[in-house]
C-alpha positions in Angstrom: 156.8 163.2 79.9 157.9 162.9 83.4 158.1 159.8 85.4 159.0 159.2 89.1 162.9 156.7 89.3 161.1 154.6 92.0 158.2 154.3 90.1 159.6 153.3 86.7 162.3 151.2 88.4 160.2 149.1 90.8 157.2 148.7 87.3 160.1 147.3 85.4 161.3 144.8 87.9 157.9 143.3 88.0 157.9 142.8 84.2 161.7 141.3 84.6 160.0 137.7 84.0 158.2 138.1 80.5 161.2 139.9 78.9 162.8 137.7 76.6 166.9 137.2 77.5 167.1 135.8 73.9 164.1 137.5 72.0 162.7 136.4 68.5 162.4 139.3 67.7 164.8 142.0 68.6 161.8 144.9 69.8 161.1 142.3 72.4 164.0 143.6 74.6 162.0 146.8 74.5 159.2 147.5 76.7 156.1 149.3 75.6 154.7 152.8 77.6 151.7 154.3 76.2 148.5 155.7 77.5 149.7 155.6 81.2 150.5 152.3 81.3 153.8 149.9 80.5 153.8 146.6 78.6 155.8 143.7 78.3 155.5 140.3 76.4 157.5 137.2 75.1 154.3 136.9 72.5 153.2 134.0 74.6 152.3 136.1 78.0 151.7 139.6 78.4 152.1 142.1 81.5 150.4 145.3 81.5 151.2 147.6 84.2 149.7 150.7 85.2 152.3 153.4 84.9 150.9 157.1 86.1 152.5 159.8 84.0 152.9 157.8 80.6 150.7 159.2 78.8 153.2 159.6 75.1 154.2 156.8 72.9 157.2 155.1 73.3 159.6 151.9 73.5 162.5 151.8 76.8 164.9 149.5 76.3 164.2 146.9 79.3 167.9 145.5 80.2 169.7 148.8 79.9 167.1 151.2 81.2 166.7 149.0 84.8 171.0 148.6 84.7 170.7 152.7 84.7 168.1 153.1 87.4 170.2 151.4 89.5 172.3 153.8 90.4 169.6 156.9 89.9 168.2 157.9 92.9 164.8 157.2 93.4 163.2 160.6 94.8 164.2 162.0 91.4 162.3 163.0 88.3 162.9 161.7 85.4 162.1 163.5 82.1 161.7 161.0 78.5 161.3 162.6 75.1 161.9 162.3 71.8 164.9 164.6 69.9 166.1 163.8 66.1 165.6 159.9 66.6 167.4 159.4 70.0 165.1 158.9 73.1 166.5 161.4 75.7 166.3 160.4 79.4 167.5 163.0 81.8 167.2 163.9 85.3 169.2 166.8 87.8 172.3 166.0 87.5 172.6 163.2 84.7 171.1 162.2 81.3 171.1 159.1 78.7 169.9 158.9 75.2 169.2 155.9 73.3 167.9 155.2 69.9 164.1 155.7 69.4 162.0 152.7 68.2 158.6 153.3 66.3 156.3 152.1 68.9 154.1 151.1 66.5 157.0 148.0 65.6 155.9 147.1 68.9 153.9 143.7 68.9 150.1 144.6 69.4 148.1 142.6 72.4 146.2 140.2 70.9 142.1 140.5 70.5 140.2 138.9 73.5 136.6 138.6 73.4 136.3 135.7 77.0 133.7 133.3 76.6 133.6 132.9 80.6 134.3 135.6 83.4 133.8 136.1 87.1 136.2 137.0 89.5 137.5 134.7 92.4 139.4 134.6 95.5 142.8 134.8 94.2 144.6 134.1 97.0 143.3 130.2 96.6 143.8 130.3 93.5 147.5 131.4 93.0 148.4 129.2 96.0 146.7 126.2 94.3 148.1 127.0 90.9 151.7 127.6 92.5 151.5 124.5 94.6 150.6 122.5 91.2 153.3 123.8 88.8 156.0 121.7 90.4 154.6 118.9 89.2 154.4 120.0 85.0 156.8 117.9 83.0 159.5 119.8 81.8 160.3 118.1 78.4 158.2 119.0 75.1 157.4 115.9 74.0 153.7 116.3 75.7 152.3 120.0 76.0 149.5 119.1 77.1 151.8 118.0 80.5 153.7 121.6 80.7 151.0 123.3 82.0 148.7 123.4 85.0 144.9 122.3 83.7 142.4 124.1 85.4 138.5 123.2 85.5 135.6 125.1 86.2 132.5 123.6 87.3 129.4 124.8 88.6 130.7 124.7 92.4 134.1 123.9 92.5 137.7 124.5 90.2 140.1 121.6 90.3 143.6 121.6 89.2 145.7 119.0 88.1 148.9 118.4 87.1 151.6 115.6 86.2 154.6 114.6 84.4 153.3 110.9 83.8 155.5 109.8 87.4 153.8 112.2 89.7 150.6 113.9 89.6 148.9 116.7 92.2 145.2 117.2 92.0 143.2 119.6 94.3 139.6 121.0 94.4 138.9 124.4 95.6 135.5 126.0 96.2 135.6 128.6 93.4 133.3 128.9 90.6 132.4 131.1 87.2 128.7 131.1 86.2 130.0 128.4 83.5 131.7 125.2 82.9 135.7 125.7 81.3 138.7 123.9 81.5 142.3 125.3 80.6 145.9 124.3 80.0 148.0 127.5 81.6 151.3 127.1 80.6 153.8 127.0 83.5 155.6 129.7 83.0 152.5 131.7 83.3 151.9 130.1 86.6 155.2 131.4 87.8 155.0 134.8 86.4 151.2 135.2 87.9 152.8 134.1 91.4 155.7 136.1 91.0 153.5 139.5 90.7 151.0 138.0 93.4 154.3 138.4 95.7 156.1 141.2 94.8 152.9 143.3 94.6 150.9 144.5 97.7 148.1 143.3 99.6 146.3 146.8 99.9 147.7 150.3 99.3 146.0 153.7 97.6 146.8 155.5 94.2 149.8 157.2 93.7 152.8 157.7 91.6 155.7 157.8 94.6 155.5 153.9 94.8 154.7 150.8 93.5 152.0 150.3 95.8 149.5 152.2 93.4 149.8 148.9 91.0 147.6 146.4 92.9 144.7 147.9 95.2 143.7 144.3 96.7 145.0 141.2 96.0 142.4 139.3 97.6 139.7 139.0 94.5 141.2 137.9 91.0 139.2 139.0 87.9 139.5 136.3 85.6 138.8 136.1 81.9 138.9 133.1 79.0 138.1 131.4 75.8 139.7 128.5 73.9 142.8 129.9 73.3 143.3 133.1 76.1 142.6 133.8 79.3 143.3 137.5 81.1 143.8 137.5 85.0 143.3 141.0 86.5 144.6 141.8 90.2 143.9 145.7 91.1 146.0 147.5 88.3 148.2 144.2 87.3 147.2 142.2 84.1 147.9 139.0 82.5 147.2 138.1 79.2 148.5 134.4 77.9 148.3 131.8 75.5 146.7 128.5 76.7 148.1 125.2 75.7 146.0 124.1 72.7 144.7 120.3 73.3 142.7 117.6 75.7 144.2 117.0 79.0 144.3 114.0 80.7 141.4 112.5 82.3 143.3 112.8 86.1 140.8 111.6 88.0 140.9 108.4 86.3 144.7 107.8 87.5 143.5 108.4 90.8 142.9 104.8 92.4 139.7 104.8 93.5 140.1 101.5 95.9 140.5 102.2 99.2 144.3 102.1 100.3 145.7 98.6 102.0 147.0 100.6 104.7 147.0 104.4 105.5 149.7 105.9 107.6 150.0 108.9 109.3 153.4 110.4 110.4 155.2 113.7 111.2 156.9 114.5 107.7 160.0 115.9 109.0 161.0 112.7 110.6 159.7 111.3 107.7 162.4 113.8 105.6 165.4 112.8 107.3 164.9 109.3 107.1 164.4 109.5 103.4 167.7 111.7 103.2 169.4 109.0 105.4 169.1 106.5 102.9 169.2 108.9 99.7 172.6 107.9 98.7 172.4 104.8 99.2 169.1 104.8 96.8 170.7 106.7 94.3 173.4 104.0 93.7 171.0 101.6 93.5 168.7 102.5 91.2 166.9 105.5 92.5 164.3 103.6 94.6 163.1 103.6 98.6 161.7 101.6 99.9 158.6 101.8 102.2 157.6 98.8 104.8 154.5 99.7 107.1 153.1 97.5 109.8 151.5 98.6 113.3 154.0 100.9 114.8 156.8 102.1 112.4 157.3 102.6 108.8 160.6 101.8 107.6 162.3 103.8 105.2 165.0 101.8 103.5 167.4 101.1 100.1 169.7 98.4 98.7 173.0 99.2 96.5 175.8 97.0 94.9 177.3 96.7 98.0 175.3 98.5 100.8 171.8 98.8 102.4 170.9 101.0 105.1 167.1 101.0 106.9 165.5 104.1 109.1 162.3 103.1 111.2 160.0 105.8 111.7 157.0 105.9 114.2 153.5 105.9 113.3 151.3 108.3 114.7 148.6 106.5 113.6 147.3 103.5 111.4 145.2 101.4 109.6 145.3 98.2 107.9 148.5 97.0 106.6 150.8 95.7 106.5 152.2 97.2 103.3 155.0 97.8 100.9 156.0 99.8 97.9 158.7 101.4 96.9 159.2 105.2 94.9 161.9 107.0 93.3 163.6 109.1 96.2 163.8 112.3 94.7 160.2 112.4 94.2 159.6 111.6 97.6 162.1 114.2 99.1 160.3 116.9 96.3 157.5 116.3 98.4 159.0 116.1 101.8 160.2 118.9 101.6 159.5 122.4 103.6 156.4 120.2 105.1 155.5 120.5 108.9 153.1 118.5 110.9 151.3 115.2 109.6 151.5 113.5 106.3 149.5 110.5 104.9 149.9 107.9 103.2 148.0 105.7 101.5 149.5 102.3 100.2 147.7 99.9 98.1 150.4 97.0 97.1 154.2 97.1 95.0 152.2 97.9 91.4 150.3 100.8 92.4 150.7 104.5 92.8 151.1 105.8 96.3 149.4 108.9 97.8 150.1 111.6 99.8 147.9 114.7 101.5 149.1 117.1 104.1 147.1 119.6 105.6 145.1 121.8 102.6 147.4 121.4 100.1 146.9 119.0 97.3 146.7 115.4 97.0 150.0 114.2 95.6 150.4 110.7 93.5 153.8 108.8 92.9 153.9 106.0 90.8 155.6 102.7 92.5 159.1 101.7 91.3 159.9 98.0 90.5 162.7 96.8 93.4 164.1 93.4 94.3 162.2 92.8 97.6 
């Protein structure tokens, strides 16, 4: 069979993610081509790829095959087939062989029969999903917390997610004609927003470039049961595990009380402040503290042997005054890359804090105990 470099090279960087640097099992460093398309998979997520010209059988080595194409040029054809059990790659003025693999060793994609499908605008959705994943814990001891949980209703999809310190929660007006919820692990989140930004908007069939891969990224065809779910952008595919077990119930952390005082303020002079008196926070315990009354919140922290205070202006306000204080690096996490007006809502020093800005989702940060 024949392949295009560019179009091999550019398919195999967008599977780059769900190749295993460490593989389970050693055919995993391999990636599948058969029928005219290319798959990858860690056995946890799956990428399939639409690959024009791949018609026959057969396993690339992943690492070594994209180290060659490097320095292949692109405009060239590249010719793959099989001689006396080596894979022979070869092309006008070069050639590699490597040992062939029974594709058949290959792991197969698992059996998916989705109990709920539609398809959705998938820019919201990747945007909501990506803005969410930040917030997954990152240690194993909950699963249930590594992953973004998504629910389905009958007008609306909300997605939550938290580490048991910080939560994000957001509701979106997408629907399925059903009711689901799903835990999508996080590295599935990134992998499904890495492809929504390496792959085009719009483009037309063809094998010269990658652009042949996604038609429209605008609509996502979306696919689950209990234990998969398949996303589907133009000629890109996901298929991935879910995370097995009940999720929280996140709107109960949410207070429902109305805040003691609400604050508005621009968040970049809300940023430097908090980066002012990071240092300071971090040598004494972690914690900043926030003081609100009519005009000017005051960003501040207290170490061993130093304190240091920032005042910012209010654009706006009501009620107060207030107090809490947070652990910095959350609030910086969320600080930072914002533009415009942030709020904030402040109940007293034992209750989480909120935050909103613009469309993106509504952020909670438990309180931190401080020496007031």
């Amino acid at each position: 069979m024949q392949l295009k470099v560019v179009t091999l090279r550019e398919t195999l960087g967008l599977v780059k993610t769900v190749v295993p640097k460490k593989p389970t099992l050693p055919v995993l460093k391999y990636v599948l081509v058969k029928d005219g398309k290319l798959t990858a998979t860690d056995l946890e997520a799956a990428v399939i790829l639409d690959l024009p010209g791949s018609e026959e059988a057969c396993l690339l080595p992943f690492d070594e095959l994209s180290k060659l194409l490097k320095y292949v040029p692109a405009a060239e054809d590249l010719s793959i087939e099989k001689k006396r059990g080596s894979l022979k790659l070869s092309w006008s003025d070069g050639s590699a062989s490597y040992e062939a693999i029974n594709p058949e060793d290959y792991p197969p994609l698992p059996e998916f029969e989705p109990e709920l499908q539609g398809t959705i605008n998938g820019d919201e959705l990747v945007s909501a999903l990506s803005a969410a994943v930040s917030y997954c814990a990152t240690d194993e001891t909950r699963p249930v917390l590594n992953g973004v949980t998504l629910k389905f209703g009958e007008v609306a999809a909300e997605i939550f997610a938290g580490d048991g310190f910080r939560m994000s929660c957001q509701t979106l007006p997408l629907s399925l004609p059903g009711e689901a919820t799903a835990i999508i692990p996080s590295k599935t989140v990134q992998l499904l927003a890495y492809l929504w930004e390496k792959t085009p908007r719009n483009g037309t069939a063809g094998t010269d470039s990658i652009v042949s891969l996604v038609t429209s990224k605008k609509k996502l065809e979306i696919a689950l049961n209990g234990k998969l779910m398949k996303l589907q952008a133009g000629h890109a595919t996901i298929i991935t595990q879910l995370t097995q077990g009940t999720p929280p119930d996140w709107w109960r952390l949410v207070t429902k009380e109305k805040p003691a005082v609400e604050l508005h303020v621009i968040a970049s002079e809300f940023e430097r402040a908090a980066r002012r008196v990071s240092q300071v926070a971090e040598d004494g315990g972690g914690g900043v503290r926030l003081v609100a009354d009519e005009a000017n919140l005051v960003v501040s922290a207290k170490g061993e042997k130093q304190a240091v205070e920032v005042a910012v202006a209010l654009i706006s306000s009501q009620g107060g005054p207030g107090k809490v204080a947070i652990n910095f690096r959350y609030l910086l996490d969320y600080l930072q890359g914002k533009e415009g007006v942030v709020s904030i809502g402040i109940h007293d020093v034992s209750k989480p804090v909120s935050f909103q800005h613009r469309s993106s989702p509504l952020v909670i940060i438990m309180p931190m105990s401080v020496q007031w």
